[in-house]
VEXROMAR-6097 format. One record per residue (C-alpha): x, y, z; residue number from 1; residue in three letters. Coordinates in Angstrom, 2 decimals, decimal comma, always signed. Layout:
N
xx|yy|zz|num|residuo
X|Y|Z|NUM|ALA
...
This chain:
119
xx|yy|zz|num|residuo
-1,26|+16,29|+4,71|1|UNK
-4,06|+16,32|+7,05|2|UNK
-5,10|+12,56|+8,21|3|UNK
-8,46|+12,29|+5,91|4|UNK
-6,32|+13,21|+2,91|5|UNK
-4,39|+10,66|+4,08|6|UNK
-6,62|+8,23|+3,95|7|UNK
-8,31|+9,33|+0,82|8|UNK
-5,00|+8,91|-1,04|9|UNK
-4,95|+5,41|+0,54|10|UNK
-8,24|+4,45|-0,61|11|UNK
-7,69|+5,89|-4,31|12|UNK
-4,49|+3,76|-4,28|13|UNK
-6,29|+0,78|-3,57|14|UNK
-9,18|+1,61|-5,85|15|UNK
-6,29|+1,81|-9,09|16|UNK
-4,62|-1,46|-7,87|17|UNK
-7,91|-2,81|-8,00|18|UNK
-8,13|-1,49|-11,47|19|UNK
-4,63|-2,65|-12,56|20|UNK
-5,44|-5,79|-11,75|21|UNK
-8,05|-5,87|-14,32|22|UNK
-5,34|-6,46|-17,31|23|UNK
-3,31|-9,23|-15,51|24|UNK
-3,23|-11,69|-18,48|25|UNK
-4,46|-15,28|-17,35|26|UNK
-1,26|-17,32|-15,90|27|UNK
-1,54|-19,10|-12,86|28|UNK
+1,12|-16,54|-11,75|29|UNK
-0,51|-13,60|-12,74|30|UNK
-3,38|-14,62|-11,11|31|UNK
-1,45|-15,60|-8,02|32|UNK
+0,21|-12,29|-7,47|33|UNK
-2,59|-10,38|-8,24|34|UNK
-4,92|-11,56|-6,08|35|UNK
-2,01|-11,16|-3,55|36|UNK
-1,43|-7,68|-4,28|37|UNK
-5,15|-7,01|-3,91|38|UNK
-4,82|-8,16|-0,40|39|UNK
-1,74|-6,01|+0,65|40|UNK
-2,80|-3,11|-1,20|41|UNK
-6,61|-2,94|+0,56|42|UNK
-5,08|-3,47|+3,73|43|UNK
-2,84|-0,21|+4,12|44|UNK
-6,37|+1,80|+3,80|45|UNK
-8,03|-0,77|+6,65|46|UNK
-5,09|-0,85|+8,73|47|UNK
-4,71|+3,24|+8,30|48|UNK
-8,25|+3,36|+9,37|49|UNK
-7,44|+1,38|+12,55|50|UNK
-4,65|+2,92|+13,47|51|UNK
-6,93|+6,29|+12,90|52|UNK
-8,87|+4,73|+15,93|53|UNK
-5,83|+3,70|+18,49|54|UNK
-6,72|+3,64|+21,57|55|UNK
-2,87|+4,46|+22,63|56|UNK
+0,63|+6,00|+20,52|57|UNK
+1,64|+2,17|+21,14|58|UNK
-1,46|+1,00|+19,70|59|UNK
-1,47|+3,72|+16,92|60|UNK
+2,58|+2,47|+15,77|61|UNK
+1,87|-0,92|+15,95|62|UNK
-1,02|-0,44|+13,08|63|UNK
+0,88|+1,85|+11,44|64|UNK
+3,84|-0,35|+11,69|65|UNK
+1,92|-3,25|+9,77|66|UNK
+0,03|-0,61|+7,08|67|UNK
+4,49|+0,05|+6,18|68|UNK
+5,11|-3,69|+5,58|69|UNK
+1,85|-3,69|+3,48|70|UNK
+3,07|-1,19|+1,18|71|UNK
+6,69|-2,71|+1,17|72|UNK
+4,88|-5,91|+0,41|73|UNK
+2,53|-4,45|-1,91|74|UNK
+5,57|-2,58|-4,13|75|UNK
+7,86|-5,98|-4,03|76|UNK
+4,78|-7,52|-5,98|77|UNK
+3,83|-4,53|-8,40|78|UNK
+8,12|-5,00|-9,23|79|UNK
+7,73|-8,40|-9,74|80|UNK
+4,69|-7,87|-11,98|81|UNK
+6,36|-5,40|-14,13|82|UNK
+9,38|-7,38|-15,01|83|UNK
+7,26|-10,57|-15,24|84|UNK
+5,26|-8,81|-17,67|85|UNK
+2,18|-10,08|-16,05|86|UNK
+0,08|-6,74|-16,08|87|UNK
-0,29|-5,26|-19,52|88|UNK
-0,86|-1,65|-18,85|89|UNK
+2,84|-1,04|-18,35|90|UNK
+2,11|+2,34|-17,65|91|UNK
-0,32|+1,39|-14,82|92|UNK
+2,49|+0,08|-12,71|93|UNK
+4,42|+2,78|-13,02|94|UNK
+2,06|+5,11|-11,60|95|UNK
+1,46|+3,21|-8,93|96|UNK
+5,11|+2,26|-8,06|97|UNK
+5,46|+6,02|-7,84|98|UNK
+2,51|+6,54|-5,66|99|UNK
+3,40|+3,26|-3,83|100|UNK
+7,33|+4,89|-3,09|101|UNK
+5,63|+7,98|-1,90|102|UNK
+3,42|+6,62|+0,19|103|UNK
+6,27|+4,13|+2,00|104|UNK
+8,01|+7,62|+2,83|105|UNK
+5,31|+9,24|+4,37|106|UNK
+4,71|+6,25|+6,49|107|UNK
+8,44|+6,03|+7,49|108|UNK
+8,05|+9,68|+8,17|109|UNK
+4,75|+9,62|+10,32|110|UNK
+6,19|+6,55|+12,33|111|UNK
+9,57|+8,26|+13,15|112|UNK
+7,70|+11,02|+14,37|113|UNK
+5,38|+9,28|+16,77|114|UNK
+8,01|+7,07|+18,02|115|UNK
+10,36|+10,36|+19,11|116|UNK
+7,11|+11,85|+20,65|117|UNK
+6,59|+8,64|+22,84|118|UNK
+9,94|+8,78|+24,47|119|UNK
């Protein structure tokens, strides 16, 4: 995966968390983590951007370092949500607990790599 896709696949991750987060029913905790996961879920694309723009591998890792805890962040909350029975489109989170998984592991991936090519 070249890094535009990358990025692409970011953004359209975002864009259906966005869109999940349209049938959070209206509990102060719903509401809470929602607007939470919003946040964490929008920042892998902005911090993948960044890191797109590093002006060194040290610079690069520590962006793509943060964009990781995002999506760790981000797929703590979508489990929470789920089980909490917060979001109603059950089948929403699912698909993006997938996608969420999938991208953590190409993260671990990328930053492995860069961190054996700086030694």
């Amino acid at each position: 995966m070249n890094p535009n896709q990358l990025e692409d696949r970011l953004i359209n991750f975002s864009i259906e968390v966005i869109k999940t987060c349209q049938f959070v029913d209206q509990s102060f905790a719903s509401q809470h983590l929602s607007k939470q996961l919003i946040r964490s879920a929008t920042s892998v694309a902005l911090n993948y951007g960044e890191a797109r723009s590093a002006e060194s591998n040290r610079d690069f890792l520590d962006k793509m370092k943060i964009a990781l805890k995002e999506l760790r962040e981000t797929f703590v909350n979508l489990k929470i949500q789920k089980g909490a029975k917060t979001i109603t489109k059950f089948e929403m989170i699912d698909k993006l607990l997938d996608e969420n998984n999938q991208l953590i592991s190409i993260f671990v991936v990328s930053i492995k790599t860069s961190t054996s090519k700086s030694q």
